[in-house]
C-alpha positions as CSV (number, residue, x, y, z in Angstrom):
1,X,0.0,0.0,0.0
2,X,1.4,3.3,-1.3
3,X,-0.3,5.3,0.8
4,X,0.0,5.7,4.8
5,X,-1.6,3.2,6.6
6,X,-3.4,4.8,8.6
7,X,-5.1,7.2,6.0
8,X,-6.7,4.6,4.4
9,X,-10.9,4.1,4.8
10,X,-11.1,0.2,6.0
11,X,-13.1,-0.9,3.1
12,X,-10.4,-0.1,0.9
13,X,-8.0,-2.0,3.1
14,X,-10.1,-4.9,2.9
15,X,-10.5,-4.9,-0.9
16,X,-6.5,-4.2,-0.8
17,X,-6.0,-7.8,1.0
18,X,-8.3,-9.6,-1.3
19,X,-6.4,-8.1,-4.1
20,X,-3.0,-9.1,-2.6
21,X,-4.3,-12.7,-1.6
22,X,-5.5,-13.4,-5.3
23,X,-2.0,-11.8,-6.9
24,X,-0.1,-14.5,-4.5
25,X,-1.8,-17.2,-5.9
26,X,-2.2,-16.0,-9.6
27,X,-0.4,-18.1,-12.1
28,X,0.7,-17.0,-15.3
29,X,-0.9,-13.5,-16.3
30,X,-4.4,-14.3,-15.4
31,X,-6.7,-11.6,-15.4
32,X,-8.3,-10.0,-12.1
33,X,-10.9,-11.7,-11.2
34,X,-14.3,-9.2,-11.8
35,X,-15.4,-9.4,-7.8
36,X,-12.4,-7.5,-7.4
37,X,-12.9,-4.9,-10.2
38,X,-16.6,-4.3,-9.1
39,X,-15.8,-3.7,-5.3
40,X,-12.8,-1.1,-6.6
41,X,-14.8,0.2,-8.8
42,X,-17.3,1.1,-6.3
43,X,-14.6,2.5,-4.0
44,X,-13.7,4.5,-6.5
45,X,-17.2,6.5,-7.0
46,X,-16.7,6.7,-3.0
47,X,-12.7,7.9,-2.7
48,X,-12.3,9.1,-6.2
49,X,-10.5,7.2,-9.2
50,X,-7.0,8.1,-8.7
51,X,-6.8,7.7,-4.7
52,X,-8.3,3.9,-5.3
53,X,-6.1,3.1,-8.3
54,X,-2.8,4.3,-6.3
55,X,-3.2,2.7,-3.1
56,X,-4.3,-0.9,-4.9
57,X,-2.1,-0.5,-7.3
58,X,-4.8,-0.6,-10.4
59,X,-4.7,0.7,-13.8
60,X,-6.4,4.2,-13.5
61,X,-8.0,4.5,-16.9
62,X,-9.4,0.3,-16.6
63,X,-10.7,1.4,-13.2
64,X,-12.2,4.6,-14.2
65,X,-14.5,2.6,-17.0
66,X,-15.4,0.2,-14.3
67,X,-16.4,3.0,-12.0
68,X,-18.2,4.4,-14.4
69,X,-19.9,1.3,-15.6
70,X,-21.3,0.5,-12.6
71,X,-22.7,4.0,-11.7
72,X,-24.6,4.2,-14.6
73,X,-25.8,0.3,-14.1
74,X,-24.2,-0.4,-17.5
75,X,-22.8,-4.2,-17.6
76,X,-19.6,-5.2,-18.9
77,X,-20.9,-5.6,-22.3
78,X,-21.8,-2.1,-23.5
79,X,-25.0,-1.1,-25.4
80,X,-25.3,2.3,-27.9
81,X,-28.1,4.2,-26.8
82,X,-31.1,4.3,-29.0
83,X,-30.5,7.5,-31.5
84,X,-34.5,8.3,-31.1
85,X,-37.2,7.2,-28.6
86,X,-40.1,7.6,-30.4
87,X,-43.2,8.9,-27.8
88,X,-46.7,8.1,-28.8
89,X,-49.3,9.7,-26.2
90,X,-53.0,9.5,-26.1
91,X,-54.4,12.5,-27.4
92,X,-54.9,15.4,-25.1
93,X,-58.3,17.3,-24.8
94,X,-56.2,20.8,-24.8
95,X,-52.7,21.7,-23.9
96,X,-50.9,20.1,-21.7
97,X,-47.6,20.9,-19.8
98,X,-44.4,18.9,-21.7
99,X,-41.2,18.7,-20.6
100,X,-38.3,17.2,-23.4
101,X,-34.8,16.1,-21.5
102,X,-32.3,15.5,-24.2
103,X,-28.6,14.3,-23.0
104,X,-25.5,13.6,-24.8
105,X,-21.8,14.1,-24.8
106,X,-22.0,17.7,-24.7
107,X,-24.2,18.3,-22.2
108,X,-28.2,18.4,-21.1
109,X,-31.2,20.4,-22.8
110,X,-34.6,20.8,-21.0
111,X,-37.3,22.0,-22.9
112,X,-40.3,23.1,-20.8
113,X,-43.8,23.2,-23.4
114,X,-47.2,23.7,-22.8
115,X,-48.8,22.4,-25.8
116,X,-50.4,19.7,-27.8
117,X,-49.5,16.7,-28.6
118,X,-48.9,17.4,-32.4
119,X,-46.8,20.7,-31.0
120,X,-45.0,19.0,-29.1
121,X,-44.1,16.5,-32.0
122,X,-43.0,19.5,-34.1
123,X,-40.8,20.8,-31.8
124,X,-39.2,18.3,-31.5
125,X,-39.0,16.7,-35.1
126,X,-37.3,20.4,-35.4
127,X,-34.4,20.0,-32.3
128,X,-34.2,16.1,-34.0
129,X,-33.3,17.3,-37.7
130,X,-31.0,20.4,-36.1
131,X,-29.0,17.6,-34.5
132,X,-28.7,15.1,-37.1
């Protein structure tokens, strides 16, 4: 442990010994076994990336995407998000308050209508074909 011994939160200690017990018996290059990566990546949205990845002696940028993984619920195997959810609604008798929550890698974008159904469809038919 890199770190002074006495600085370091106990379940991070823990997850440390588990690590060091499984490199002592590791033949060959054999991977880390995922327990491992799941319970440092979950110190790591607790302690922060690079405190975790120094005192277990991890790979920053592999710990990071596990992190990251498992905050968002994403498994191992990533998925693209859809490009368009489609939103059909029963047809309103007047307007209606709407609220359109578009994220991506730039950033969020909240659109607060009040509006029908086929307004709100034009609005955002319009934001869709800006984007693409």
């Amino acid at each position: 442990m890199t770190a002074a011994e006495s600085e370091v939160p106990m379940p991070m200690k823990k997850v440390y010994r588990r690590l060091e017990r499984w490199r002592s018996r590791r033949t060959g290059r054999s991977r880390i076994p995922d327990s491992i990566w799941t319970a440092a990546g979950q110190l790591a949205r607790e302690h922060g990336v690079s405190r975790v990845a120094e005192v277990l002696g991890l790979e920053f940028n592999h710990l990071k995407r596990v992190s990251q993984a498992a905050e968002s619920g994403v498994s191992k195997r990533r998925t693209k998000p859809p490009a368009f959810v489609e939103l059909i609604a029963p047809e309103p008798s007047g307007r209606r308050p709407c609220v359109i929550e578009i994220e991506g890698e730039r950033g969020k974008l909240r659109i607060e209508l009040n509006g029908t159904a086929d307004e709100v469809a034009s609005v955002s038919r319009a934001l869709w074909e800006m984007l693409a």
